[in-house]
Backbone as CSV, one residue per row, in Angstrom:
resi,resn,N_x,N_y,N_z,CA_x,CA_y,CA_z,C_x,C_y,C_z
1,UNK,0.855,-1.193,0.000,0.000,0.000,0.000,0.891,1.243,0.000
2,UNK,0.534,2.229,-0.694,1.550,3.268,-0.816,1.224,4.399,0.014
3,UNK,1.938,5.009,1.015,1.579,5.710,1.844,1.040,7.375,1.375
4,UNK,-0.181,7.616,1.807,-0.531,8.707,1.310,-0.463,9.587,3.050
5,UNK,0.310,11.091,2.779,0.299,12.038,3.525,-0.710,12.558,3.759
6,UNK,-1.323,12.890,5.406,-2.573,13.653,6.062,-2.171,15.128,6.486
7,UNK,-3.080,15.443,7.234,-3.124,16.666,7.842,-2.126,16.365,9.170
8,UNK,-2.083,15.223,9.671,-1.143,15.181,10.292,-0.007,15.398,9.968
9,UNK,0.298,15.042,8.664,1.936,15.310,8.675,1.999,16.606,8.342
10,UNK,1.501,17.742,7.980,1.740,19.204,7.425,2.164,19.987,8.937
11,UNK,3.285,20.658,8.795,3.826,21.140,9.898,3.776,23.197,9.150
12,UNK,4.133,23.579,10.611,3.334,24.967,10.004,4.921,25.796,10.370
13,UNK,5.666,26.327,9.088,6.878,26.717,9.019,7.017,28.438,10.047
14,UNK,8.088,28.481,10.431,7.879,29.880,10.956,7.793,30.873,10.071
15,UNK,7.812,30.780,8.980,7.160,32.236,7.776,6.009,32.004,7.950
16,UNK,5.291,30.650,7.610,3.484,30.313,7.995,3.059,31.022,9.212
17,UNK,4.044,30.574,10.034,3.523,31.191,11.728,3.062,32.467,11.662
18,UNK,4.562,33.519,10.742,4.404,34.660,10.938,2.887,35.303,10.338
19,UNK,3.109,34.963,9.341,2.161,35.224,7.875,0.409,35.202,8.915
20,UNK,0.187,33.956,9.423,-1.223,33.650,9.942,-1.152,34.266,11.365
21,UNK,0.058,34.326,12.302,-0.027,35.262,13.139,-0.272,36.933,12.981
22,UNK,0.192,37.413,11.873,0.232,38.255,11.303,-1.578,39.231,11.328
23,UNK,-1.359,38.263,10.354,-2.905,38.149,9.805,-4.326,38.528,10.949
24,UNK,-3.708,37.345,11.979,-4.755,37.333,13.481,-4.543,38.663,14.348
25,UNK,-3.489,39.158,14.368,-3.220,40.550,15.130,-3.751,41.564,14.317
26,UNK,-4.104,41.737,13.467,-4.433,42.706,12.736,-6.172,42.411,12.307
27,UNK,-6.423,41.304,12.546,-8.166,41.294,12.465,-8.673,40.644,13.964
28,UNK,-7.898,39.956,15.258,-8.426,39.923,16.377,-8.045,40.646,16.854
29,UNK,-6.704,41.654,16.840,-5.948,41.735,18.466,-5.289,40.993,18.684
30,UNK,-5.113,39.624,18.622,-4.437,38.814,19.381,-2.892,38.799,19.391
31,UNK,-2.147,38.347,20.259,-1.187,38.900,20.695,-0.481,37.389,20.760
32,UNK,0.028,36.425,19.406,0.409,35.265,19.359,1.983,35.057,19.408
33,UNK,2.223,34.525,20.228,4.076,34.484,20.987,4.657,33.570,20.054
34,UNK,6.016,33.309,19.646,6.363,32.133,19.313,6.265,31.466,19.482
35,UNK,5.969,30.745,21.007,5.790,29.743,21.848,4.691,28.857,21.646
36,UNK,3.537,29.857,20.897,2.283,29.416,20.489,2.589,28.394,18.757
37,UNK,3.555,28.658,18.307,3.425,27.975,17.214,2.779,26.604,17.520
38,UNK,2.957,25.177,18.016,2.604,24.543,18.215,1.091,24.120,18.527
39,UNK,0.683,25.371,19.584,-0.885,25.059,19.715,-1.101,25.635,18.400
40,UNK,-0.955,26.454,18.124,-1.678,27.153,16.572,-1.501,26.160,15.291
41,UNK,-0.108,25.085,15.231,-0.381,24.078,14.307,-1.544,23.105,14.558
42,UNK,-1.815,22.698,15.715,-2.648,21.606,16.104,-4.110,22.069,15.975
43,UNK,-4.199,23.312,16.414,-5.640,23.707,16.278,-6.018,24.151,14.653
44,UNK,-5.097,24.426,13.760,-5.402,24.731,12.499,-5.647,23.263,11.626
45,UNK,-5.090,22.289,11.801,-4.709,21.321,10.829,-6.001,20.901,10.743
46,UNK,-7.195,20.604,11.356,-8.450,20.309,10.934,-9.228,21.383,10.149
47,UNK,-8.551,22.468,9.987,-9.326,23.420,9.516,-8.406,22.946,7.919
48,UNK,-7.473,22.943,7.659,-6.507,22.760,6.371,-7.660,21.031,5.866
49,UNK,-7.775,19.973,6.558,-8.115,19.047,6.348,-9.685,18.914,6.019
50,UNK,-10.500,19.726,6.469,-12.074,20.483,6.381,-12.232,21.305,4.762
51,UNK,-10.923,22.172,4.641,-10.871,23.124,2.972,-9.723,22.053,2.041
52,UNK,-9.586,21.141,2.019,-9.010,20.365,1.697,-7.586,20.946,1.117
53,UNK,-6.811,21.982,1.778,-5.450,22.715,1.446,-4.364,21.832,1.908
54,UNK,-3.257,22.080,1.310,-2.032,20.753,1.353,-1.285,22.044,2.159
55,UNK,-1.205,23.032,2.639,0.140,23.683,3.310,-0.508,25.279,4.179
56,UNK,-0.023,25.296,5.364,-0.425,26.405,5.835,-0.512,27.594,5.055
57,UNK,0.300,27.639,4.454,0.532,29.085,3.259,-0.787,29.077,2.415
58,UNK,-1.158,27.856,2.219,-2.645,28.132,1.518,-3.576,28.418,2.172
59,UNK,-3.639,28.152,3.457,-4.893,28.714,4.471,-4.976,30.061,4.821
60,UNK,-3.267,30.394,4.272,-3.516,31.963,4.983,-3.753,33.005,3.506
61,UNK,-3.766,31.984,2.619,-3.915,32.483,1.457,-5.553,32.920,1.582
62,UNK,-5.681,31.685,1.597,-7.556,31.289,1.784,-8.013,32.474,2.899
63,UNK,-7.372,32.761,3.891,-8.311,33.554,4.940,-7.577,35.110,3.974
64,UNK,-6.805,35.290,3.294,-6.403,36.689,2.645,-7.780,36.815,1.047
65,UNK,-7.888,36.092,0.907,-8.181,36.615,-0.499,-9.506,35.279,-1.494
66,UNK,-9.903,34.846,-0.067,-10.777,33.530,-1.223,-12.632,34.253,-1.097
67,UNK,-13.326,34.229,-1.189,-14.772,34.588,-1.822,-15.205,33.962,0.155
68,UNK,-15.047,32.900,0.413,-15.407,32.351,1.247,-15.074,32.869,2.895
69,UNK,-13.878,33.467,2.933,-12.849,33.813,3.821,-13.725,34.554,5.124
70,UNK,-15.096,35.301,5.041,-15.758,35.897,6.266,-16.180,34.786,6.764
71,UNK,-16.580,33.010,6.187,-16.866,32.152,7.146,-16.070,31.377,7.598
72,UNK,-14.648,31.399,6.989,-13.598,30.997,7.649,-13.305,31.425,8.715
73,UNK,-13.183,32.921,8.817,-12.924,33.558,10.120,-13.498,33.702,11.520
74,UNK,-14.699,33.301,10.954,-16.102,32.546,12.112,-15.119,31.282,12.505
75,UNK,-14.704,30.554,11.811,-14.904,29.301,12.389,-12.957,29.334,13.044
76,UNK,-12.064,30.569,12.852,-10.791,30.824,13.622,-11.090,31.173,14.745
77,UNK,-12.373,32.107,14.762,-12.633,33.173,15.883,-13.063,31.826,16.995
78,UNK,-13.533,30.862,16.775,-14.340,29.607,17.946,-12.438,28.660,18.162
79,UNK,-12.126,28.815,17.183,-10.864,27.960,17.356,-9.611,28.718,18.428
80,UNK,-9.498,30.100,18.234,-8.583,30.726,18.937,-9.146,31.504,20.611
81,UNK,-10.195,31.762,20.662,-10.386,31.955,21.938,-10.573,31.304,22.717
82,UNK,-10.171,31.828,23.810,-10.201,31.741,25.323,-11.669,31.722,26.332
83,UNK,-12.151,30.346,26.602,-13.813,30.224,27.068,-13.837,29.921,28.307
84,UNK,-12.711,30.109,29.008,-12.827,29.332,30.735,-13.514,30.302,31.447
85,UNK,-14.385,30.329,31.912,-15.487,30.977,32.723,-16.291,30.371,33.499
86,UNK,-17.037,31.169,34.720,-18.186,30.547,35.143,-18.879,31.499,36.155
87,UNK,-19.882,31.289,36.629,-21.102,32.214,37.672,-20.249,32.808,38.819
88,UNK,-20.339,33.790,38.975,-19.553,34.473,40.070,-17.899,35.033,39.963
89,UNK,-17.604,35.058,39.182,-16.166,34.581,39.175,-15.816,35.979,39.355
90,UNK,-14.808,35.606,40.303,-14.031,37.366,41.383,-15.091,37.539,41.838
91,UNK,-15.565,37.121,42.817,-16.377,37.685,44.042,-16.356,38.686,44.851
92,UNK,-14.976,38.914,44.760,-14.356,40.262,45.570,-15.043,41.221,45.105
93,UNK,-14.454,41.498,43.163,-15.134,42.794,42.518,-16.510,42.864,42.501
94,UNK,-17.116,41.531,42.402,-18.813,41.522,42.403,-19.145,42.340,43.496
95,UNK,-18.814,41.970,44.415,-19.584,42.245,45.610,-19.225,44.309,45.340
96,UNK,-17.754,44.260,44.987,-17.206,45.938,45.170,-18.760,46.531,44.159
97,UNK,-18.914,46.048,43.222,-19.680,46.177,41.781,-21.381,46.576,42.809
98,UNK,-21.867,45.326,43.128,-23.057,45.454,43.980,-22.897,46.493,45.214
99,UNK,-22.563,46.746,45.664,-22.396,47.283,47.226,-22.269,49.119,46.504
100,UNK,-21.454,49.131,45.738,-20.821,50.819,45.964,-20.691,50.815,44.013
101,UNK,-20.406,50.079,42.872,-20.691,50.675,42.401,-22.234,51.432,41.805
102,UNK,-22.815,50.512,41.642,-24.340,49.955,41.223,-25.429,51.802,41.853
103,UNK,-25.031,51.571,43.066,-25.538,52.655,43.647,-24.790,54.318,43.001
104,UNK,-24.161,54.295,42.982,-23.055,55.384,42.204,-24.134,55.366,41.235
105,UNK,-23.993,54.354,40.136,-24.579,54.745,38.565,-26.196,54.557,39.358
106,UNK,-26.822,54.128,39.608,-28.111,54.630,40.320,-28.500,55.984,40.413
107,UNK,-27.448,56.722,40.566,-27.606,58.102,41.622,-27.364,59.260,40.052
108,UNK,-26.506,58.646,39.182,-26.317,59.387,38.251,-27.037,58.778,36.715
109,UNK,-27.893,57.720,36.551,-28.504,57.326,36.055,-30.012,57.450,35.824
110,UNK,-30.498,58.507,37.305,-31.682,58.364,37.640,-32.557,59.697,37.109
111,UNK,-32.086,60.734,36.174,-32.532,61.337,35.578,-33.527,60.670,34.397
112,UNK,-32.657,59.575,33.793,-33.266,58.986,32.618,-33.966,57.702,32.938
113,UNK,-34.028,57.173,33.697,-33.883,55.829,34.953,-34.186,54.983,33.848
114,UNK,-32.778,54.831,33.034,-32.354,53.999,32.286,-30.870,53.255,32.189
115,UNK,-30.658,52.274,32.561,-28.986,51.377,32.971,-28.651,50.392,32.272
116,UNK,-27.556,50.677,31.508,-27.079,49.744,30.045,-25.810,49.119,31.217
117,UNK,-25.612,47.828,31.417,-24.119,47.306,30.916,-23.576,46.696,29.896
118,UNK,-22.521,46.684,29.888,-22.079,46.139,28.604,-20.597,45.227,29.207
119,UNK,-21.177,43.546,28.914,-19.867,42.940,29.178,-19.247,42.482,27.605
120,UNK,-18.158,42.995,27.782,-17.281,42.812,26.645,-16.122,42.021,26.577
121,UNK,-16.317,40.675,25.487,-15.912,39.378,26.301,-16.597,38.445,26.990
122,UNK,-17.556,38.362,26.454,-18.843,37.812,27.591,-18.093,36.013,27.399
123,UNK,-17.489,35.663,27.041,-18.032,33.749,26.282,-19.174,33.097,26.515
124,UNK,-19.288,32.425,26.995,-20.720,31.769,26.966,-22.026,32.257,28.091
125,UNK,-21.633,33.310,28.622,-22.666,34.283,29.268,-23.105,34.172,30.600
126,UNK,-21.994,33.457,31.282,-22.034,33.889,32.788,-21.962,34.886,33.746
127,UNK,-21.052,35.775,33.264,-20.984,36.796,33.707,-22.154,37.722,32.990
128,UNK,-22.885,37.754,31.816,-23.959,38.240,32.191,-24.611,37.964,32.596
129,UNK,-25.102,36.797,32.967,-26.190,36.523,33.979,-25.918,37.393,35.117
130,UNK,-24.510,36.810,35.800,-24.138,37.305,36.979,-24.631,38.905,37.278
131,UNK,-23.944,39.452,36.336,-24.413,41.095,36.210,-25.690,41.155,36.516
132,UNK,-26.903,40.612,35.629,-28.654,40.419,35.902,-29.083,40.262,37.663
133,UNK,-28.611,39.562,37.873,-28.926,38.957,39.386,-28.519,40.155,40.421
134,UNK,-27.383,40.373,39.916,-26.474,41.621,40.706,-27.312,42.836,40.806
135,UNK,-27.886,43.109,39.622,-28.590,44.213,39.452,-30.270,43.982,39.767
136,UNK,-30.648,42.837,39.773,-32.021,42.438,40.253,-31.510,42.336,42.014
137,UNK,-30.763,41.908,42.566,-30.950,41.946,43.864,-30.714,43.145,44.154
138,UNK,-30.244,44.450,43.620,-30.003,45.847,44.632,-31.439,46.095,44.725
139,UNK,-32.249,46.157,43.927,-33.681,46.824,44.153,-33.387,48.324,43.638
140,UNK,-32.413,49.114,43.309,-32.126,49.783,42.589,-32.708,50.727,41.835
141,UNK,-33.068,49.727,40.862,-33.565,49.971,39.549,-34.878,49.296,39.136
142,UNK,-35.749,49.243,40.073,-37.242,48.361,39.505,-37.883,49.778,38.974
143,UNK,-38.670,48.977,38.250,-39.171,50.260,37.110,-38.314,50.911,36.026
144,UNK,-37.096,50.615,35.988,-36.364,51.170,35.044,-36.433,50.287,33.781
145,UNK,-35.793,50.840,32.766,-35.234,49.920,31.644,-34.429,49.941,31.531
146,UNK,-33.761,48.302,32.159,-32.362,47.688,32.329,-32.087,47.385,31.201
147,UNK,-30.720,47.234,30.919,-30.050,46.048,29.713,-28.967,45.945,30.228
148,UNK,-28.508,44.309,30.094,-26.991,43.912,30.005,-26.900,43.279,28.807
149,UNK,-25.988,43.628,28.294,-25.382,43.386,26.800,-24.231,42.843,26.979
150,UNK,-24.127,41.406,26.510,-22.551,40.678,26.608,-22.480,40.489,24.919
151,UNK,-21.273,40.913,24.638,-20.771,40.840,22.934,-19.309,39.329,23.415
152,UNK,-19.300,39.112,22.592,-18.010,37.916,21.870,-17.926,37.912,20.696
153,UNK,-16.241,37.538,20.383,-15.772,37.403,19.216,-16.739,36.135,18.697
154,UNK,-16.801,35.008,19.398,-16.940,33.530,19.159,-19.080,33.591,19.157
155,UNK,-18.909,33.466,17.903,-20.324,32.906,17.342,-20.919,31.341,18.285
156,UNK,-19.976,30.947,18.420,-20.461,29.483,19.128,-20.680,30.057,20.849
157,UNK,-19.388,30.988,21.116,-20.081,31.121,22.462,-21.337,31.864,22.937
158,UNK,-21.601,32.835,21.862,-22.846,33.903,21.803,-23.946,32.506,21.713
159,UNK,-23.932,31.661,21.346,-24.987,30.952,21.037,-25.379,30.158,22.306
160,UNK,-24.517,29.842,22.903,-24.410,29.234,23.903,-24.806,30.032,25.123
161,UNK,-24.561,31.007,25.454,-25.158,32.415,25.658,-26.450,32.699,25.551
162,UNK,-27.034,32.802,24.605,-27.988,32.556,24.258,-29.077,31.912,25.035
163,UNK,-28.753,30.827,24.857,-29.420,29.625,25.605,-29.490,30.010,27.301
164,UNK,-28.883,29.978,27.609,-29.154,30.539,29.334,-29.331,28.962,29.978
165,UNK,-28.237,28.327,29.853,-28.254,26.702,30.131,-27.099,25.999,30.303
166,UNK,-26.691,26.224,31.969,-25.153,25.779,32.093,-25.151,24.181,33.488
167,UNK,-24.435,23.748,32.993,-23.792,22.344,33.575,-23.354,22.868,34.755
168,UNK,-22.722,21.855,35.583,-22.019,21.960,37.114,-21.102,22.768,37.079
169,UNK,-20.295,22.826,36.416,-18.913,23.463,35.959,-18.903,25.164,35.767
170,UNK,-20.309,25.795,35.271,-20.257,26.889,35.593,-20.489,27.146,36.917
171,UNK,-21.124,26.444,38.234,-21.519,26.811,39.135,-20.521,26.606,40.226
172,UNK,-19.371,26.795,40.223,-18.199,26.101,41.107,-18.278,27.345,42.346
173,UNK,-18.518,28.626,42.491,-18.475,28.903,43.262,-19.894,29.706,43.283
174,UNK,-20.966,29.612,42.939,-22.496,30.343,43.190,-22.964,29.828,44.782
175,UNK,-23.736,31.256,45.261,-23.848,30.666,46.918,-25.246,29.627,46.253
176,UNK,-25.271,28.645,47.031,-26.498,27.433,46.659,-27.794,28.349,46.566
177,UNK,-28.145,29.453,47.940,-29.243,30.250,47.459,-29.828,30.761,46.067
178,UNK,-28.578,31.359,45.693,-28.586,32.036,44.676,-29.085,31.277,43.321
179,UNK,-28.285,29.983,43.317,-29.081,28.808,42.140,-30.446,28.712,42.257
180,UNK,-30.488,28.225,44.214,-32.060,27.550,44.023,-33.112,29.013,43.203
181,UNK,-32.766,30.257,43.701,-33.442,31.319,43.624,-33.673,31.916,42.090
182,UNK,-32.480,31.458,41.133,-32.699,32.100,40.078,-32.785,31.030,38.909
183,UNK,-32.207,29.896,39.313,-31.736,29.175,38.025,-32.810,27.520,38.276
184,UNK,-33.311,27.106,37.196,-34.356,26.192,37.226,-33.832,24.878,36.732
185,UNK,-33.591,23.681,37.645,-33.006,22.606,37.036,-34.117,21.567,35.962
186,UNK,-33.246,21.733,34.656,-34.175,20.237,33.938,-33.224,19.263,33.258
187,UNK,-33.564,18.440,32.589,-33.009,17.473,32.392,-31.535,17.928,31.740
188,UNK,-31.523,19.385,31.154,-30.586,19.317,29.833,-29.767,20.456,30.882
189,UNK,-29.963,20.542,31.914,-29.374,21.691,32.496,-29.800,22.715,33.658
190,UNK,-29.011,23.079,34.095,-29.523,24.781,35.048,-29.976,25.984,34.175
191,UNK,-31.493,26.267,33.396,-31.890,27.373,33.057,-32.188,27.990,33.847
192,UNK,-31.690,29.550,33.595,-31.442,31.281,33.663,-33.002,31.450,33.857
193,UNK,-33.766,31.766,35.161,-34.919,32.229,35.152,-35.335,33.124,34.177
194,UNK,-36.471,33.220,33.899,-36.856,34.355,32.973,-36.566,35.776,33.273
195,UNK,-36.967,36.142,34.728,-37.081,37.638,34.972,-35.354,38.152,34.794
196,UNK,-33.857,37.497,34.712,-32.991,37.677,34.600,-32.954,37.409,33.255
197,UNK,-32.931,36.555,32.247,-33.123,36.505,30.799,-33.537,37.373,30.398
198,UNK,-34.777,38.094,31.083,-35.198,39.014,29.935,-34.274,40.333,30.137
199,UNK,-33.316,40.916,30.780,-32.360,41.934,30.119,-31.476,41.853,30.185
200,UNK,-30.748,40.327,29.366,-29.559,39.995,29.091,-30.183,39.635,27.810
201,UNK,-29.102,40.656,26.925,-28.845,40.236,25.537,-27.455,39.991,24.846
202,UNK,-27.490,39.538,23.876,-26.180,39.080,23.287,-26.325,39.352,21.816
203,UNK,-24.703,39.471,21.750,-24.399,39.486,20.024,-22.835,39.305,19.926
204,UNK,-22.550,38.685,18.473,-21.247,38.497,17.915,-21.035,40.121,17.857
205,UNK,-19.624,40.207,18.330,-18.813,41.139,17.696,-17.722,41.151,18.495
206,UNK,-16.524,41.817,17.171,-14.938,42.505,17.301,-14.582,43.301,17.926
207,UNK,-14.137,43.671,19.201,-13.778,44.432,19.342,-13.207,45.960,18.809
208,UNK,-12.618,45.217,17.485,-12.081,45.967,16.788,-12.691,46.816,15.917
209,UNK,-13.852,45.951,15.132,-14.853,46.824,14.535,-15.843,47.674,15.561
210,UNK,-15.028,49.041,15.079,-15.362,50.234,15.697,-17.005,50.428,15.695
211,UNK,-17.342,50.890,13.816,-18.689,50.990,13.999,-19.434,49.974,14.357
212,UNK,-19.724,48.565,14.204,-20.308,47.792,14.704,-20.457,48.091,16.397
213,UNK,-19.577,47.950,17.208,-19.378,48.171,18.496,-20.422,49.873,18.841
214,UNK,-20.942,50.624,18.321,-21.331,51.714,18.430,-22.630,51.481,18.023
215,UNK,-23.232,50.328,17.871,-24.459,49.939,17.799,-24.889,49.952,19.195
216,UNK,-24.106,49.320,20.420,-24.680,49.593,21.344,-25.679,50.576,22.358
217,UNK,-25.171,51.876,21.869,-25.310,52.599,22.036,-24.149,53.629,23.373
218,UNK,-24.783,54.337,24.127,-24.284,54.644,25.122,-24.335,53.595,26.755
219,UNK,-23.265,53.486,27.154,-23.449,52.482,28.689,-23.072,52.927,29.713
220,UNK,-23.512,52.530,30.851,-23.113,53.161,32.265,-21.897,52.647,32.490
221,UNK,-21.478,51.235,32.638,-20.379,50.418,32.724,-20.148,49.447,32.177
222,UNK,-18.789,49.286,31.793,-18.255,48.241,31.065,-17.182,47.379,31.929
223,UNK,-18.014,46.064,31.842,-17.056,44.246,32.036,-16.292,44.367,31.247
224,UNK,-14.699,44.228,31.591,-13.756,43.638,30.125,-12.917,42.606,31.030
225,UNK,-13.457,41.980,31.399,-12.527,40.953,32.363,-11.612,40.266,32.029
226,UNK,-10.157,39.826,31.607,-9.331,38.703,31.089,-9.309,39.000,29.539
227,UNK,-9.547,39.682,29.384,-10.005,39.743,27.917,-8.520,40.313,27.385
228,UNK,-7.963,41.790,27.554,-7.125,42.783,27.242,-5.782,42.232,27.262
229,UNK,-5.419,41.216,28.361,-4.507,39.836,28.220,-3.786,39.335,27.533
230,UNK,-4.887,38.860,26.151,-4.228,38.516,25.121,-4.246,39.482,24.037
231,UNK,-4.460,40.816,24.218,-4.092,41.852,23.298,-2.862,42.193,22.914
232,UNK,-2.692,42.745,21.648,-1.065,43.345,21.725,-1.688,44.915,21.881
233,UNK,-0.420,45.626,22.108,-0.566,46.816,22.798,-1.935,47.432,21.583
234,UNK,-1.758,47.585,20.260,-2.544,48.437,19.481,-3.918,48.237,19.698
235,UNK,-4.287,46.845,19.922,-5.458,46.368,20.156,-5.888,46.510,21.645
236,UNK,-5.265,46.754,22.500,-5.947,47.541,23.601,-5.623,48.705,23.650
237,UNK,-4.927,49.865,23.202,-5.489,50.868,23.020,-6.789,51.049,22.576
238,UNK,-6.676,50.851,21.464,-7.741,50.698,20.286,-9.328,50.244,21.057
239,UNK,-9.320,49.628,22.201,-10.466,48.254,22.601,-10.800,49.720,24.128
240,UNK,-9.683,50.333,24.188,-9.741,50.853,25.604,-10.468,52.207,25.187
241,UNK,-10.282,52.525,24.003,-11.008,54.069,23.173,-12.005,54.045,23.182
242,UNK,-12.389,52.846,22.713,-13.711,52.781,22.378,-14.619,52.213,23.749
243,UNK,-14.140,51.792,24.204,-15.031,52.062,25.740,-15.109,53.653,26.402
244,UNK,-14.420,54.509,26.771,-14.213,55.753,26.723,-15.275,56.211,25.952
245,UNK,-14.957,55.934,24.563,-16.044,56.331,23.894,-17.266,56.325,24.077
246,UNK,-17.959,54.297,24.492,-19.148,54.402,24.998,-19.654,54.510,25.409
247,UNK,-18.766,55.012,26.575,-19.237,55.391,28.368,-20.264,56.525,28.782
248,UNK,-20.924,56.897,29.390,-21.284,58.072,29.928,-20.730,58.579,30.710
249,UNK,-20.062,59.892,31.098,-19.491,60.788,31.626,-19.944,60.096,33.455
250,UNK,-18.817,59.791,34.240,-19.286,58.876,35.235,-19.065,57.965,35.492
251,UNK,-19.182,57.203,34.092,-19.497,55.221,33.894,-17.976,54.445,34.501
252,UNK,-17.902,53.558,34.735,-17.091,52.248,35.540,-16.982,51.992,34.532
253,UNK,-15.562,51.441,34.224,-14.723,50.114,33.650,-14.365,49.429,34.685
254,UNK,-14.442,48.048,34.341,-13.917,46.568,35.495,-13.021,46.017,34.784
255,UNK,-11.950,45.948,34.966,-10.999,44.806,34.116,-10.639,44.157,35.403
256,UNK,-9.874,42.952,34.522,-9.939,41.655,35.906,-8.455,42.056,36.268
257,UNK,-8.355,41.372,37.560,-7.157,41.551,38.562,-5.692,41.898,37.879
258,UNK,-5.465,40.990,36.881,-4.075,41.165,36.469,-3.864,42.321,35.630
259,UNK,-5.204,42.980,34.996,-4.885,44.403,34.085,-5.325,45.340,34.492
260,UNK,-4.291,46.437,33.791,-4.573,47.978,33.899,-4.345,48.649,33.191
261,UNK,-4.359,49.871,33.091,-4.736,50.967,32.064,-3.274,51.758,31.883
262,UNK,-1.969,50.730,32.878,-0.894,51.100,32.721,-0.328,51.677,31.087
263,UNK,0.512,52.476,30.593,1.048,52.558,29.689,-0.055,52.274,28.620
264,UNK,-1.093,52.295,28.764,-2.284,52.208,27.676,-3.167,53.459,27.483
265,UNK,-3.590,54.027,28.892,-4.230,55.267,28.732,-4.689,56.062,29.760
266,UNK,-4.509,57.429,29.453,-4.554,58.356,30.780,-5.851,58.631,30.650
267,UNK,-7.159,58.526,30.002,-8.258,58.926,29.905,-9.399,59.041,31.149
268,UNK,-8.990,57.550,31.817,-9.662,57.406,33.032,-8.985,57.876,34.257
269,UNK,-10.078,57.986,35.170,-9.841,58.439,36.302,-9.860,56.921,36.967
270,UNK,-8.703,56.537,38.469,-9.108,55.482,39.595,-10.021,55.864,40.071
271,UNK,-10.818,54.620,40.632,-11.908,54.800,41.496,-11.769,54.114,42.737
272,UNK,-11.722,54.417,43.415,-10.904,53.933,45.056,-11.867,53.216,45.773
273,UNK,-12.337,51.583,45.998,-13.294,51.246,46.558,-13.084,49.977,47.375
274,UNK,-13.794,50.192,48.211,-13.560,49.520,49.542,-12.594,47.592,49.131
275,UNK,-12.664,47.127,48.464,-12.371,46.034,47.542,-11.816,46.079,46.823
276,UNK,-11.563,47.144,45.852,-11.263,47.192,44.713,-10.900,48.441,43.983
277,UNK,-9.958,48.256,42.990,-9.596,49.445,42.092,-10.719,49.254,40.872
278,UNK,-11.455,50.476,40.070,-11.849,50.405,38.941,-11.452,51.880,38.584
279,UNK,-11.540,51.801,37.015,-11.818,52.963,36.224,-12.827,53.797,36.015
280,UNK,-12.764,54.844,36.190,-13.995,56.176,35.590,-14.292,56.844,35.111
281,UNK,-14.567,56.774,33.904,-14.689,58.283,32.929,-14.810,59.274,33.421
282,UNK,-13.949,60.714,33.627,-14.408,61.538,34.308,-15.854,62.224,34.425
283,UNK,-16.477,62.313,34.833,-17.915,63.331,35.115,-17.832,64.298,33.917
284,UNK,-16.665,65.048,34.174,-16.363,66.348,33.363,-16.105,66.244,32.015
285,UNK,-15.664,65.205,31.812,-15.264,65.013,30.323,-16.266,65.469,29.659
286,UNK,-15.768,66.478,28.139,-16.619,67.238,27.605,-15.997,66.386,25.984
287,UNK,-16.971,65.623,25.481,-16.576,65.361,23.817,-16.063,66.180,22.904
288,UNK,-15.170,65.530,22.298,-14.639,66.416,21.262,-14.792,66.961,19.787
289,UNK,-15.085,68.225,19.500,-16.637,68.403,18.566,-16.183,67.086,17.539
């Protein structure tokens, strides 16, 4: 029998590396090390074996210039991110978030008694839930018109999201109250009560695409938790503007423990809270015509 070559044997050269790393920093952000060559061969080669291409150079050909290439990039965007999440996660900031921020945007929200969040980075939509609950237990805001808005790169995780239907594994640290109280067990899972479903919404999108991202509209505060991480510097500038941008004069940024606005941007003000550091658009900030 004469041996015919697979997708296994195609190895991904460091010009390939560069070329498709290349490529990914300039349409995710992402911020791919040398070190990554390896996971990035293993996770591509089913995609080369799926378009039936004999060499990385043709895939990056294929994602540069083929008719098909916007549903290719759907199906990089589920392959290259980062989905480890679950209900509660940083309890510390939650609680900073519930206790002292929530009331803040309450107090400066209550002209219009209307309260957008926006988690950016959502993956499969725990942390918006979380946000829902957070904001249904202050009492706050009844009578208002709430929204939490979680965006992702990953079409598969928005979908999943979607659904409002998570396994054991998201619930590793939820107080048991809090399940029995909001979340309804059936056969296929823990569903997201309704009265929290209904102002959590979701959608695909880039960070990067500016106007898309300005569909949101204006928000009180923005989730970017773990997310900014795997940015290279341009792409969190770039990711950090446009929050600024969507903020209301006032509004909270949350980024998770390990990031900051170091060497990225003087725009925000600290916000000094009993738990926790966050960001603040100044009050004063006046747009620029």
């Amino acid at each position: 029998m004469i041996y015919q070559p697979g997708a296994t044997d195609i190895l991904l050269s460091p010009e390939e590396f560069r070329l498709i790393r290349d490529a990914v920093g300039a349409r995710m952000g992402l911020a791919l090390a040398p070190s990554t060559r390896p996971s990035l061969e293993r996770r591509l080669r089913e995609r080369l074996t799926v378009l039936n291409l004999k060499t990385f150079a043709a895939y990056h050909q294929y994602l540069s210039f083929d008719a098909r290439a916007e549903e290719e990039w759907t199906e990089l965007y589920d392959l290259l991110t980062t989905t480890e999440t679950y209900l509660f996660r940083e309890e510390y900031q939650l609680r900073a978030f519930q206790d002292e921020v929530l009331p803040l945007l309450a107090e400066q929200a209550k002209p219009r008694r209307r309260l957008t969040i926006w988690s950016a980075g959502c993956s499969t939509g725990e942390e918006v839930y979380t946000i829902g609950i957070l904001i249904h237990e202050s009492g706050l805001f009844n009578g208002w018109e709430v929204r939490v808005f979680g965006s992702d790169i990953s079409k598969r995780c928005v979908d999943v999201a979607r659904q409002g239907v998570y396994g054991a594994n998201s619930f590793r640290t939820i107080p048991k109250d809090k399940r029995r109280i909001f979340f309804i067990d059936r056969p296929d899972g823990a569903h997201v009560a309704e009265r929290i479903r209904a102002m959590c919404h979701f959608g695909q999108m880039n960070l990067l695409e500016r106007e898309k991202a300005r569909l949101i509209g204006r928000v009180d505060a923005v989730f970017c938790r773990n997310v900014l991480i795997y940015f290279d510097s341009r792409a969190r500038r770039s990711t950090i503007d446009l929050f600024h941008e969507r903020l209301y004069p006032g509004g909270v940024l949350l980024l998770g423990h390990s990031e900051s606005l170091l060497n990225v941007s003087t725009a925000f003000e600290l916000l000094h809270l009993r738990e926790d550091l966050v960001y603040r658009k100044p009050r004063s900030f006046q747009a620029a015509p």
